[in-house]
mmCIF file of the N, C-alpha and C atoms, coordinates in Angstrom:
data_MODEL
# 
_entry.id   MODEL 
# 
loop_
_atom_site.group_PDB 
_atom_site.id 
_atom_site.type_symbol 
_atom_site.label_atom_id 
_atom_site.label_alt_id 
_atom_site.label_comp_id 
_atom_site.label_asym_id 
_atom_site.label_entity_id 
_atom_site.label_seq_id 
_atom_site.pdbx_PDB_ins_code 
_atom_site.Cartn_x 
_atom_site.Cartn_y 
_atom_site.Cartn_z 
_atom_site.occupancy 
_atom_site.B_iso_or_equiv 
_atom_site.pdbx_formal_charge 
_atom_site.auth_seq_id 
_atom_site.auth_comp_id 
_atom_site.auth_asym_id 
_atom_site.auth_atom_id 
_atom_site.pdbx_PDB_model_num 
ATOM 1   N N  . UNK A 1 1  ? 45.364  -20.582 -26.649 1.00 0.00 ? 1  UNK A N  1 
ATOM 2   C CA . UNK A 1 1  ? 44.859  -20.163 -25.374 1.00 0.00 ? 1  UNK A CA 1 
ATOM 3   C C  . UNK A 1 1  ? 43.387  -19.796 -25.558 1.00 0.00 ? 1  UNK A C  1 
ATOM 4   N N  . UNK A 1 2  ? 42.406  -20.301 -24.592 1.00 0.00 ? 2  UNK A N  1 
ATOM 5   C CA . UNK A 1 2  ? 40.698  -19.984 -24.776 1.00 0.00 ? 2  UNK A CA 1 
ATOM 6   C C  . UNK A 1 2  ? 40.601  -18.792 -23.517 1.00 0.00 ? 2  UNK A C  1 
ATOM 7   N N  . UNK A 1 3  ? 39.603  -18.429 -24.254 1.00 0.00 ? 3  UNK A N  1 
ATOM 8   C CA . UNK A 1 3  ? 39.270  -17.421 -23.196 1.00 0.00 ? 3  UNK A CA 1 
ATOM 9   C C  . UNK A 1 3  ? 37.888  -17.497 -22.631 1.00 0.00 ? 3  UNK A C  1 
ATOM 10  N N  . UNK A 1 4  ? 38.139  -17.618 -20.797 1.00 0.00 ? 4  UNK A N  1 
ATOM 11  C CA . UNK A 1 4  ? 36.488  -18.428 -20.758 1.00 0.00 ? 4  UNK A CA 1 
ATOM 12  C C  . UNK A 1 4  ? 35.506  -17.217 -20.946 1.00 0.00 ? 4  UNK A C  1 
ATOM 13  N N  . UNK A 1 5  ? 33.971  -17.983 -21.560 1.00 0.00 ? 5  UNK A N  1 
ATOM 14  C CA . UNK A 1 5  ? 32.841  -16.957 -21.667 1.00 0.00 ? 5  UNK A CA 1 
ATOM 15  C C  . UNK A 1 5  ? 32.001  -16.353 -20.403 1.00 0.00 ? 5  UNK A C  1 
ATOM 16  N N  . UNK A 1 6  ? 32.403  -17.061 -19.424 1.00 0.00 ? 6  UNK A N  1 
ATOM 17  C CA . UNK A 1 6  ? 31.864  -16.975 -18.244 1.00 0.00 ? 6  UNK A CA 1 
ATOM 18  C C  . UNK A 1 6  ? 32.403  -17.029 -16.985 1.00 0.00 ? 6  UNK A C  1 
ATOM 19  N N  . UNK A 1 7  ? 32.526  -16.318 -16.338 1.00 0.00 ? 7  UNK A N  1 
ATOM 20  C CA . UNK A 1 7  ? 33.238  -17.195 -14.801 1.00 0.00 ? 7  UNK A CA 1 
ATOM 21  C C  . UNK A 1 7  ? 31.993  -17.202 -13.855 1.00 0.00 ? 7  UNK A C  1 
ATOM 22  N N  . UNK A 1 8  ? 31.241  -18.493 -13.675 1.00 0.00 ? 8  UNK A N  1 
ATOM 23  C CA . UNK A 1 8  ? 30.235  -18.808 -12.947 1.00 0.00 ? 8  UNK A CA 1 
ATOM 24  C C  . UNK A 1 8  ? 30.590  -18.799 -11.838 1.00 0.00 ? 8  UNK A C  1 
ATOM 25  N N  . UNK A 1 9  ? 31.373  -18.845 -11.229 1.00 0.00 ? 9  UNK A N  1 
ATOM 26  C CA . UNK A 1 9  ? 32.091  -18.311 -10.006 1.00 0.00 ? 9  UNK A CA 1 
ATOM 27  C C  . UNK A 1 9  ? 32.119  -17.568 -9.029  1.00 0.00 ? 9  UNK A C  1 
ATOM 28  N N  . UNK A 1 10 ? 32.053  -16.402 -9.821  1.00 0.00 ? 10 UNK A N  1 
ATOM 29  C CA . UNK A 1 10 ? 32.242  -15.135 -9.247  1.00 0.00 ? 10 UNK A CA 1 
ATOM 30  C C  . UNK A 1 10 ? 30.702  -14.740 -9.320  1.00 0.00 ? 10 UNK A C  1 
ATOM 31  N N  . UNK A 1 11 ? 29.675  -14.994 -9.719  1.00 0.00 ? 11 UNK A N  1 
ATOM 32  C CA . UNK A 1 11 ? 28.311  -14.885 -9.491  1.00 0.00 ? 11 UNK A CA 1 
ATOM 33  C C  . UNK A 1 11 ? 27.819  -15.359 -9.006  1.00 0.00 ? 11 UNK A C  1 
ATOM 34  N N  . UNK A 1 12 ? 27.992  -16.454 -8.001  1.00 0.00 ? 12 UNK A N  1 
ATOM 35  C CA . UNK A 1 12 ? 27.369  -17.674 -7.427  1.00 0.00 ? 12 UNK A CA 1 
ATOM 36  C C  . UNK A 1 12 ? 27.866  -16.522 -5.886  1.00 0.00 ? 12 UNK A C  1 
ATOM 37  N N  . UNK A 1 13 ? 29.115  -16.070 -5.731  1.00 0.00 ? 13 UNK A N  1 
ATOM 38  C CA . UNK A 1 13 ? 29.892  -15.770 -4.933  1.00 0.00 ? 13 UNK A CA 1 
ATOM 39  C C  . UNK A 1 13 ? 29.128  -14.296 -4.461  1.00 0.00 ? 13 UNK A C  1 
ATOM 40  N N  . UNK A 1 14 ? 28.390  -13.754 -5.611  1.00 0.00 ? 14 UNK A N  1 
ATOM 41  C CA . UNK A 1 14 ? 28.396  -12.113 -5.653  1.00 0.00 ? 14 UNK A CA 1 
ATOM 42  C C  . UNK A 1 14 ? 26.687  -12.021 -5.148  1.00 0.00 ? 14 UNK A C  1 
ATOM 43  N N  . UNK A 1 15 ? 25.853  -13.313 -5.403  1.00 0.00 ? 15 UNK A N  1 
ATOM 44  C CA . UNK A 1 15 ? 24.579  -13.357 -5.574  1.00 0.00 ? 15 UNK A CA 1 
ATOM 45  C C  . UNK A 1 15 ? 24.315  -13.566 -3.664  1.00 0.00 ? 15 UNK A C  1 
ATOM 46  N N  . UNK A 1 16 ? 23.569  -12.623 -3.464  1.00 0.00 ? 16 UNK A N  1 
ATOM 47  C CA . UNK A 1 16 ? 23.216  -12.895 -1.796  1.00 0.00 ? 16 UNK A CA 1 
ATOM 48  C C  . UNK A 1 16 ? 22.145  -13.757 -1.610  1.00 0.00 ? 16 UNK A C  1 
ATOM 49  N N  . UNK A 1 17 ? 21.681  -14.836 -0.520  1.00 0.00 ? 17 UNK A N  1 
ATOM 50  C CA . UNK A 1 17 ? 20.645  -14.896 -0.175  1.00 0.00 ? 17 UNK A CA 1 
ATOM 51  C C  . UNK A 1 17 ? 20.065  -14.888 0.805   1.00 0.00 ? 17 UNK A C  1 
ATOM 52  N N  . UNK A 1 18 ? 18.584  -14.614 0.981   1.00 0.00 ? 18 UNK A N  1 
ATOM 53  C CA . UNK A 1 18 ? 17.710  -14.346 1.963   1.00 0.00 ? 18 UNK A CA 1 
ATOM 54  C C  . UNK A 1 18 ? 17.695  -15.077 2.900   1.00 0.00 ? 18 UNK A C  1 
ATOM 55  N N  . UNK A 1 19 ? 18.180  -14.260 4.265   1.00 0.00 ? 19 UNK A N  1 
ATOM 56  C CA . UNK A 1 19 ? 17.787  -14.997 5.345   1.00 0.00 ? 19 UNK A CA 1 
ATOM 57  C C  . UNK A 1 19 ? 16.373  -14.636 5.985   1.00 0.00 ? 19 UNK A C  1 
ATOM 58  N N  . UNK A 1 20 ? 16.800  -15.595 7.077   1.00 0.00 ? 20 UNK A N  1 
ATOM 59  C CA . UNK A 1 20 ? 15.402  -15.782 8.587   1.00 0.00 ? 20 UNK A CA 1 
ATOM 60  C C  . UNK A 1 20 ? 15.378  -14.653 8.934   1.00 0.00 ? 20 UNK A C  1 
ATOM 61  N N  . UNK A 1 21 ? 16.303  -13.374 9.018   1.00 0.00 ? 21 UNK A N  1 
ATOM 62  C CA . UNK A 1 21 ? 16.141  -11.995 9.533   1.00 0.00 ? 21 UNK A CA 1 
ATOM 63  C C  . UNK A 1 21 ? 14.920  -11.295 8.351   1.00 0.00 ? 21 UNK A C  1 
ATOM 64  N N  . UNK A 1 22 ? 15.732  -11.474 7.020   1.00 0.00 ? 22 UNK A N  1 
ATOM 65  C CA . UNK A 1 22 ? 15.174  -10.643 5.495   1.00 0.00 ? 22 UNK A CA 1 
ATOM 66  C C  . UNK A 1 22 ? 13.816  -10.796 5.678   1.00 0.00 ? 22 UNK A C  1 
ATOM 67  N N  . UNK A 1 23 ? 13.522  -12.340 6.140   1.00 0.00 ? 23 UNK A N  1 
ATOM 68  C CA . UNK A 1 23 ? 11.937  -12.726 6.006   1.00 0.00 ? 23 UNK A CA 1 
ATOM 69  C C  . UNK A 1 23 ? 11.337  -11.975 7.031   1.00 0.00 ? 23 UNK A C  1 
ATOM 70  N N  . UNK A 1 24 ? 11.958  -12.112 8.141   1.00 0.00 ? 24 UNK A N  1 
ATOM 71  C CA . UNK A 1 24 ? 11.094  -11.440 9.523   1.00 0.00 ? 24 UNK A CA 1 
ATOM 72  C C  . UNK A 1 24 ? 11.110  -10.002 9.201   1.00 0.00 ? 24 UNK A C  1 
ATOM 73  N N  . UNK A 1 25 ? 12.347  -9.252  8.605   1.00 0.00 ? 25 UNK A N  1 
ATOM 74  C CA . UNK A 1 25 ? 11.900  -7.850  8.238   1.00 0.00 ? 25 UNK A CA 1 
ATOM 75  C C  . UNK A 1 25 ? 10.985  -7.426  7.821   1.00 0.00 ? 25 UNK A C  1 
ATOM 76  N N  . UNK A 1 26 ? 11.088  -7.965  6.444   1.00 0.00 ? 26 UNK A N  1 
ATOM 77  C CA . UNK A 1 26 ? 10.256  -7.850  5.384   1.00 0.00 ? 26 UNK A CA 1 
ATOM 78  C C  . UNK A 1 26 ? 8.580   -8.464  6.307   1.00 0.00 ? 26 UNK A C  1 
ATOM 79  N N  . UNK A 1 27 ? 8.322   -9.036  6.651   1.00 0.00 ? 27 UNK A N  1 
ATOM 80  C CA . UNK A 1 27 ? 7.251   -9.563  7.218   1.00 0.00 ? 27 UNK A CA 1 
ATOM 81  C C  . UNK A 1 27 ? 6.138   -8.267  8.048   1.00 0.00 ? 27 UNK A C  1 
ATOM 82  N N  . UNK A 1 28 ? 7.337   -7.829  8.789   1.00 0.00 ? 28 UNK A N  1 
ATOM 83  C CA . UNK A 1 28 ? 6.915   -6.815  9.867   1.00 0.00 ? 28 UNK A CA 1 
ATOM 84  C C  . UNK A 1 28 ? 6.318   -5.297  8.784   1.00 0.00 ? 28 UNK A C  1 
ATOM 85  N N  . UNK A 1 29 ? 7.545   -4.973  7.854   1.00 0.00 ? 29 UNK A N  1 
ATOM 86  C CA . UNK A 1 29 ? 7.057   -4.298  7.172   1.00 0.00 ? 29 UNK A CA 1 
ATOM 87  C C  . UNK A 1 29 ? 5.922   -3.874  6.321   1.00 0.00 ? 29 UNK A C  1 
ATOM 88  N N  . UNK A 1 30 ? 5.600   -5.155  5.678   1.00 0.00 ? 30 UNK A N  1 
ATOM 89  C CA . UNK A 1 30 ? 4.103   -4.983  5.291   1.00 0.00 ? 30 UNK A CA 1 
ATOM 90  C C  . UNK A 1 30 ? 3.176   -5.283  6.023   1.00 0.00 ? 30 UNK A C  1 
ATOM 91  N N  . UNK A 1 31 ? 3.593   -5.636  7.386   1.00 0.00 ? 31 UNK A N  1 
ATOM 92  C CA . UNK A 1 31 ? 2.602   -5.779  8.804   1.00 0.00 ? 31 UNK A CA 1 
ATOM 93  C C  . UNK A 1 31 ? 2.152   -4.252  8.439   1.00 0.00 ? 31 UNK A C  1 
ATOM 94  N N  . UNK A 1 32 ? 3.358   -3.846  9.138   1.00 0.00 ? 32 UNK A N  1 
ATOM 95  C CA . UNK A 1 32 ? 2.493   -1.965  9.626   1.00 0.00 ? 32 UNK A CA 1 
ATOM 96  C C  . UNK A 1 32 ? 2.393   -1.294  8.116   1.00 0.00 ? 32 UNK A C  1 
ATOM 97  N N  . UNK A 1 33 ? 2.958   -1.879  7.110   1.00 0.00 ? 33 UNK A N  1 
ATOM 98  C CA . UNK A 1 33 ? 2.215   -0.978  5.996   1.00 0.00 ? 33 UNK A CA 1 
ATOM 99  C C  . UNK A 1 33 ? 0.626   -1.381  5.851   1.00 0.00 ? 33 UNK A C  1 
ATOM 100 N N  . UNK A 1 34 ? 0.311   -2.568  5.872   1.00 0.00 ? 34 UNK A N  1 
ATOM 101 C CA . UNK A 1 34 ? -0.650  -3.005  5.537   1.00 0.00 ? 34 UNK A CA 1 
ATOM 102 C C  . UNK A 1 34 ? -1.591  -1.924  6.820   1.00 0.00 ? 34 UNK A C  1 
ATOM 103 N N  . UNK A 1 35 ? -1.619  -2.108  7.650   1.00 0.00 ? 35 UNK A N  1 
ATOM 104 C CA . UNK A 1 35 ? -1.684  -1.592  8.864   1.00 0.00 ? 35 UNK A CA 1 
ATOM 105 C C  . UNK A 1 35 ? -2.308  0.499   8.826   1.00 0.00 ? 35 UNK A C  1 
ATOM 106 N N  . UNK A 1 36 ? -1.041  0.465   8.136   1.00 0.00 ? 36 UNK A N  1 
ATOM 107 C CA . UNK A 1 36 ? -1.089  1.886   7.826   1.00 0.00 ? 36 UNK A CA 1 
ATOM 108 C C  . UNK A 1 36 ? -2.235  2.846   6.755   1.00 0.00 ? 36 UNK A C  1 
ATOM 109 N N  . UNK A 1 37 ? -1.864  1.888   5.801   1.00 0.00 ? 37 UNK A N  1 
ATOM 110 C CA . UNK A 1 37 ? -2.753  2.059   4.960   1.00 0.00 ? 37 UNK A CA 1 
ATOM 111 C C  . UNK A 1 37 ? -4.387  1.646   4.890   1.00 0.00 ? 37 UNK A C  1 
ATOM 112 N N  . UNK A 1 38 ? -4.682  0.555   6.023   1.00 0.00 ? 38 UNK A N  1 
ATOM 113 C CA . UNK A 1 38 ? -6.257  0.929   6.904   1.00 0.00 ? 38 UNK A CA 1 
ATOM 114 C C  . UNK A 1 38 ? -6.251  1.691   7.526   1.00 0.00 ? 38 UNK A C  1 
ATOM 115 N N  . UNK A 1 39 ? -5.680  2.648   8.065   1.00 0.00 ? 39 UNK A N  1 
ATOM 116 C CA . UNK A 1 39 ? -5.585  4.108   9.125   1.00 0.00 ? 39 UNK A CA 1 
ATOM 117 C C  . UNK A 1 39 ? -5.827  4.740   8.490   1.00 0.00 ? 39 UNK A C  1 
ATOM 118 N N  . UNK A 1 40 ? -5.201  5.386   6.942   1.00 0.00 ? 40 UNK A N  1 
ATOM 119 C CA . UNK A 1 40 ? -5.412  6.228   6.343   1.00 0.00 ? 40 UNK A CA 1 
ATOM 120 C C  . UNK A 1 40 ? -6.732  6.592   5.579   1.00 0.00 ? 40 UNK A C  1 
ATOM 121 N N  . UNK A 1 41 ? -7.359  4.979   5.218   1.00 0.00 ? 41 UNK A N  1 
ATOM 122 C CA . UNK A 1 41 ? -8.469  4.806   4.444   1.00 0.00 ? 41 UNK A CA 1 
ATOM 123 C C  . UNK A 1 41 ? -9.761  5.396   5.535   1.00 0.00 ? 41 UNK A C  1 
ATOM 124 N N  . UNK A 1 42 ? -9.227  4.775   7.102   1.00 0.00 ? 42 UNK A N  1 
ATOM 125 C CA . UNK A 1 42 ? -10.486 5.499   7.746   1.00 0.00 ? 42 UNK A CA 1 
ATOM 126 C C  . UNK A 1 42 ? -10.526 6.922   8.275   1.00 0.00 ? 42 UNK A C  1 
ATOM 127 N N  . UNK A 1 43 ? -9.108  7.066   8.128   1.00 0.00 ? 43 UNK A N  1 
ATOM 128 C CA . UNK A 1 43 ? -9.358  9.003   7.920   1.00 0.00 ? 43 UNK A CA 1 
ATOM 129 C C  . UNK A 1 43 ? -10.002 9.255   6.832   1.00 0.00 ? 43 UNK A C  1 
ATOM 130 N N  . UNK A 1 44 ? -10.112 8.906   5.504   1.00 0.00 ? 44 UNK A N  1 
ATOM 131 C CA . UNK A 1 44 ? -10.072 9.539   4.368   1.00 0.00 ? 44 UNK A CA 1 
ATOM 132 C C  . UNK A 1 44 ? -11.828 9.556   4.337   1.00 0.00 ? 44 UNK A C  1 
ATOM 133 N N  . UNK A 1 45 ? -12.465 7.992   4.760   1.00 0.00 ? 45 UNK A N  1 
ATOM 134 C CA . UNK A 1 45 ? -13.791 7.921   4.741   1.00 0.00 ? 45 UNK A CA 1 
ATOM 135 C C  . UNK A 1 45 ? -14.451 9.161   6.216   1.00 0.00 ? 45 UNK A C  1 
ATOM 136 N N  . UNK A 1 46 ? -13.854 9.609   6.866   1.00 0.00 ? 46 UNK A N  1 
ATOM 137 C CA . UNK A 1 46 ? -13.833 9.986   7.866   1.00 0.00 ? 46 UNK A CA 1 
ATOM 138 C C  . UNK A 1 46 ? -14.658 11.477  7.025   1.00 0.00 ? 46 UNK A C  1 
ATOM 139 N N  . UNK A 1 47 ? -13.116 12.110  6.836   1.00 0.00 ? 47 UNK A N  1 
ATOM 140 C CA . UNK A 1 47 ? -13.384 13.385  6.225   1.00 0.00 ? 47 UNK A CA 1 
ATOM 141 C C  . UNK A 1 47 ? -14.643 13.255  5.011   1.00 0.00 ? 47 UNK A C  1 
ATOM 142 N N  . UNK A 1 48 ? -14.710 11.897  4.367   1.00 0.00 ? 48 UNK A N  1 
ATOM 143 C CA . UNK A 1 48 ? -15.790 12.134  3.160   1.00 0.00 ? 48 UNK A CA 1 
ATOM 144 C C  . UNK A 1 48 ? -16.767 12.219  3.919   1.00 0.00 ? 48 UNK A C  1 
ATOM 145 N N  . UNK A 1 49 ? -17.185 11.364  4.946   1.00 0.00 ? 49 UNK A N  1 
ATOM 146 C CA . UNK A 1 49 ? -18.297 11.869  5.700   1.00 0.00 ? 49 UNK A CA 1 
ATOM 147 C C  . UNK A 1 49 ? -18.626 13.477  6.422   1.00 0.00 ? 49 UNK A C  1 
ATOM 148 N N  . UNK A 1 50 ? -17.566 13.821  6.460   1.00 0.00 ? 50 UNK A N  1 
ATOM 149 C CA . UNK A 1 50 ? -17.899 15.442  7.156   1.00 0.00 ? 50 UNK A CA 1 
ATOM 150 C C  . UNK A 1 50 ? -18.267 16.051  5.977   1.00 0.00 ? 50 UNK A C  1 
ATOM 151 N N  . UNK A 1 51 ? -17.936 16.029  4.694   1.00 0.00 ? 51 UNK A N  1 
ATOM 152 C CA . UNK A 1 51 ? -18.044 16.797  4.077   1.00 0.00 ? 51 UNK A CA 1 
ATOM 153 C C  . UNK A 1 51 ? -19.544 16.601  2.856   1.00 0.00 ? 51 UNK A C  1 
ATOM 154 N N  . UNK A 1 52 ? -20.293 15.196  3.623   1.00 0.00 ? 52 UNK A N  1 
ATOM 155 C CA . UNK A 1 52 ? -21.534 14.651  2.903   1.00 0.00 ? 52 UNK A CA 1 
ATOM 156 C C  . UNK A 1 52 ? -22.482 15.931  2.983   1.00 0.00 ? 52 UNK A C  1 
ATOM 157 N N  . UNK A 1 53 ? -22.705 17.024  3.862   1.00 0.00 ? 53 UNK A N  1 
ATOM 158 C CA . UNK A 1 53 ? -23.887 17.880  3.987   1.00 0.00 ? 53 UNK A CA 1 
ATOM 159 C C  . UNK A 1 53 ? -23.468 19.301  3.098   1.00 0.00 ? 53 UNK A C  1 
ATOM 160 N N  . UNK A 1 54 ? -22.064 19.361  2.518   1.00 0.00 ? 54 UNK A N  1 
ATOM 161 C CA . UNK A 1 54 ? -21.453 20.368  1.821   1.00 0.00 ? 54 UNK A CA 1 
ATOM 162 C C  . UNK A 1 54 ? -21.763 20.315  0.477   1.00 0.00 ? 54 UNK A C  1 
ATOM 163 N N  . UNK A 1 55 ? -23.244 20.504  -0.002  1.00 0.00 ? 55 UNK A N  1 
ATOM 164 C CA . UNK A 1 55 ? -23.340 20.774  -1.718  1.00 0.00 ? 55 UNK A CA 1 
ATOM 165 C C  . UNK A 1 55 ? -22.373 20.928  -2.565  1.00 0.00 ? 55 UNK A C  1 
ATOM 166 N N  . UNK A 1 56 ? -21.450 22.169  -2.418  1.00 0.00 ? 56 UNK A N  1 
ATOM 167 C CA . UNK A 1 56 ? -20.597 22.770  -3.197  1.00 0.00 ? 56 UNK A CA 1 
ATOM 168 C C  . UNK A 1 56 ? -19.499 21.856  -3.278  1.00 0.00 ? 56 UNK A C  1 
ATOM 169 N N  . UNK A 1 57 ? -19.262 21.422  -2.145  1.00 0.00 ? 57 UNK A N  1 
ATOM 170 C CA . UNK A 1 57 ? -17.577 20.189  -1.907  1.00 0.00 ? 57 UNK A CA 1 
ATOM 171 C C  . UNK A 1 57 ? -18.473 19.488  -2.851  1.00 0.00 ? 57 UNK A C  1 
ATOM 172 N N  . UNK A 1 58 ? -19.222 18.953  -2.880  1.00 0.00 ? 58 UNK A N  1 
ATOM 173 C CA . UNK A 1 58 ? -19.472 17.726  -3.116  1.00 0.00 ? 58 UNK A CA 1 
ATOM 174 C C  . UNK A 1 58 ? -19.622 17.945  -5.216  1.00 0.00 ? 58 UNK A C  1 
ATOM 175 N N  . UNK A 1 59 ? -20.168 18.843  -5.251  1.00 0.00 ? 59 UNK A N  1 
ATOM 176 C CA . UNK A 1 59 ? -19.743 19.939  -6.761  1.00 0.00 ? 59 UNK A CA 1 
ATOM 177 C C  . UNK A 1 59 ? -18.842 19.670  -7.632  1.00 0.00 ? 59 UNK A C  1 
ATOM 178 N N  . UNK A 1 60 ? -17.838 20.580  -6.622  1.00 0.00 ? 60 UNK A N  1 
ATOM 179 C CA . UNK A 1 60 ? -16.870 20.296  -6.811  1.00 0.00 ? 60 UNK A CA 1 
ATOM 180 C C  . UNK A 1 60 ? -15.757 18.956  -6.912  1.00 0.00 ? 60 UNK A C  1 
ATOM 181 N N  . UNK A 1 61 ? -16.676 18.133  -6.566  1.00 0.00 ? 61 UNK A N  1 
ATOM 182 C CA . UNK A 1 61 ? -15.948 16.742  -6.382  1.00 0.00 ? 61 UNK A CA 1 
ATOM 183 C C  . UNK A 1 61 ? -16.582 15.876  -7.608  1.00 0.00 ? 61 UNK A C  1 
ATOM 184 N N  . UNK A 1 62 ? -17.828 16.306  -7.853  1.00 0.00 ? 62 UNK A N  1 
ATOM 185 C CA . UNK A 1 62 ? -18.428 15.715  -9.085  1.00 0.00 ? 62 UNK A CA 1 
ATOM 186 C C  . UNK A 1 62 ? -19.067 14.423  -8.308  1.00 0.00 ? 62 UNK A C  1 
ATOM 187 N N  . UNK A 1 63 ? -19.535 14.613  -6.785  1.00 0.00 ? 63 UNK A N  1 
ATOM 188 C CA . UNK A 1 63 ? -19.919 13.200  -6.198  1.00 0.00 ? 63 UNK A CA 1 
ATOM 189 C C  . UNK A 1 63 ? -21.170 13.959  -5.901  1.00 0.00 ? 63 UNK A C  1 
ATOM 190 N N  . UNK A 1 64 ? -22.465 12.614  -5.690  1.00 0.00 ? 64 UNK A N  1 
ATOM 191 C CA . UNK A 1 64 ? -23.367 13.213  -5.086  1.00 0.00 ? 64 UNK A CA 1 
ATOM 192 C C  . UNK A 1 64 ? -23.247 12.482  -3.413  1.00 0.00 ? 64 UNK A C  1 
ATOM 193 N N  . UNK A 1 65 ? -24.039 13.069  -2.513  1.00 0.00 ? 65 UNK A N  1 
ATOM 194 C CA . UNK A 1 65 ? -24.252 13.224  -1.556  1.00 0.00 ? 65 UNK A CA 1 
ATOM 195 C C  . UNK A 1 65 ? -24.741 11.154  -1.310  1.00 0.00 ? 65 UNK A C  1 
ATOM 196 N N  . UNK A 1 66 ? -25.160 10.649  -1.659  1.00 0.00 ? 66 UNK A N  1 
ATOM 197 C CA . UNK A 1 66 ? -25.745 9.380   -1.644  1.00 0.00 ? 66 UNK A CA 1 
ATOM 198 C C  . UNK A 1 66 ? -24.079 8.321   -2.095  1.00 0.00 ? 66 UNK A C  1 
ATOM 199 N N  . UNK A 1 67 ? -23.526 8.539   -3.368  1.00 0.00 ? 67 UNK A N  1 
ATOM 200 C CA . UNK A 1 67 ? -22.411 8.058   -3.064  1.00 0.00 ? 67 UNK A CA 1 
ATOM 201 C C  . UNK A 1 67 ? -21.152 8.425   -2.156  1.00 0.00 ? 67 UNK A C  1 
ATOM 202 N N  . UNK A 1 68 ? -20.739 9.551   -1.623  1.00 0.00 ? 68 UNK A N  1 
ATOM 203 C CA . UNK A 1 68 ? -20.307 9.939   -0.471  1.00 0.00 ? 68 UNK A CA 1 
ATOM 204 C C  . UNK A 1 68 ? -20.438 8.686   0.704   1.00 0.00 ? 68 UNK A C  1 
ATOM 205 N N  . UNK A 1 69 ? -21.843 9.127   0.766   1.00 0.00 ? 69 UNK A N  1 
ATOM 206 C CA . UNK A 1 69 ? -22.412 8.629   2.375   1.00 0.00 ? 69 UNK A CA 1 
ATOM 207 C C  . UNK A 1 69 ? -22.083 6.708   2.041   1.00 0.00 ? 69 UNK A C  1 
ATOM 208 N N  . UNK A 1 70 ? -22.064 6.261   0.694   1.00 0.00 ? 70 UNK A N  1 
ATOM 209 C CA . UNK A 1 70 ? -22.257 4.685   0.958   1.00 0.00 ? 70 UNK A CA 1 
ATOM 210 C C  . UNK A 1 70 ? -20.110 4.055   0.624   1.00 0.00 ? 70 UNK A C  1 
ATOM 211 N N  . UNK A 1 71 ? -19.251 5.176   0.154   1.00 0.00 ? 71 UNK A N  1 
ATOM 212 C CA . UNK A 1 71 ? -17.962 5.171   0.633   1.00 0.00 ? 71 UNK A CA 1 
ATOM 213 C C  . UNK A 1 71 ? -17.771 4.964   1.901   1.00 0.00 ? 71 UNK A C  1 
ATOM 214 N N  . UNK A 1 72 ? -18.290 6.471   2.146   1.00 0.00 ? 72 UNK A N  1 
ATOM 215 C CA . UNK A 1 72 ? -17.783 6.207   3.663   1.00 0.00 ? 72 UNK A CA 1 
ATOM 216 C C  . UNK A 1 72 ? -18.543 5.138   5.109   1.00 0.00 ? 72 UNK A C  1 
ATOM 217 N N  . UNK A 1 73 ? -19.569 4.766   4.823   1.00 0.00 ? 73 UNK A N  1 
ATOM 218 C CA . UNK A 1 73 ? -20.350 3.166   5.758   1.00 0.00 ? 73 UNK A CA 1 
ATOM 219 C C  . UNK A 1 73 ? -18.920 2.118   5.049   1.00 0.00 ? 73 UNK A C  1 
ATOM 220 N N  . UNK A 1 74 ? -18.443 2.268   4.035   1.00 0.00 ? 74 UNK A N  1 
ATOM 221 C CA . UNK A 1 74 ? -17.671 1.069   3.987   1.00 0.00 ? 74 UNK A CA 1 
ATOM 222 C C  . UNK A 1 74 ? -16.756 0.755   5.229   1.00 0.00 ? 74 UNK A C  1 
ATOM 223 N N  . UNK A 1 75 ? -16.296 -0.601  5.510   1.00 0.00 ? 75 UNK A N  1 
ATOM 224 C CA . UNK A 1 75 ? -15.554 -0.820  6.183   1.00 0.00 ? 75 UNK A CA 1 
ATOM 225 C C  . UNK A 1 75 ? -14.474 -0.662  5.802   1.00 0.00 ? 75 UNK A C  1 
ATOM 226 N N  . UNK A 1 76 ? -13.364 -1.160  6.845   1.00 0.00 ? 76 UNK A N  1 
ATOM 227 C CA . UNK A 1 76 ? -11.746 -0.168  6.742   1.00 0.00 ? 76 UNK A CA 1 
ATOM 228 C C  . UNK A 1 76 ? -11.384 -1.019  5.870   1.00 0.00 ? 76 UNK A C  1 
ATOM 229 N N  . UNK A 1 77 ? -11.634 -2.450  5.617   1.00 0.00 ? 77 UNK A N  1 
ATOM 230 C CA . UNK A 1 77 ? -10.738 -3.233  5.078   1.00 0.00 ? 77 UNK A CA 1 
ATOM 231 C C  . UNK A 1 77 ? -11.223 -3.535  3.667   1.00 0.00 ? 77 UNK A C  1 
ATOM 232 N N  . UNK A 1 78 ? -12.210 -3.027  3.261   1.00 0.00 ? 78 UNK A N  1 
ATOM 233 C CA . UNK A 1 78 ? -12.092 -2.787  1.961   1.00 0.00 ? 78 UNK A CA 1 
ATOM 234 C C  . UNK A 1 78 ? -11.878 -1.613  1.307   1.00 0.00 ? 78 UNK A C  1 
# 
């Protein structure tokens, strides 16, 4: 009597695949992440700009006032 090494079978059976929904999910999702994460970047340049005339923030940040100010002119999408 052999004993099989494999039952290819039951993995073919167990293995899911991606549908037309998975894709459209997944699609949408890194829509609004992508999305999201330019929102956040222009808050973030937002606040670096308020805080360009603050010596001490800026000190404390180990930035000078000239790189500050040319972060935050960047655009959102880079």
């Amino acid at each position: 009597m052999s004993i099989p090494i494999a039952n290819r079978g039951f993995a073919a059976r167990v293995r899911r695949r991606a549908t037309a929904a998975d894709h459209e999910q997944n699609s949408w999702q890194a829509l609004i992440g992508g999305w999201l994460a330019r929102i956040d970047r222009i808050n973030q340049r937002d606040d670096l700009r308020a805080i360009a005339n603050d010596p001490h923030l800026l000190a404390d940040l180990g930035l000078t006032r000239e790189r500050v100010l040319e972060e935050a002119d960047k655009p959102f999408w880079r």
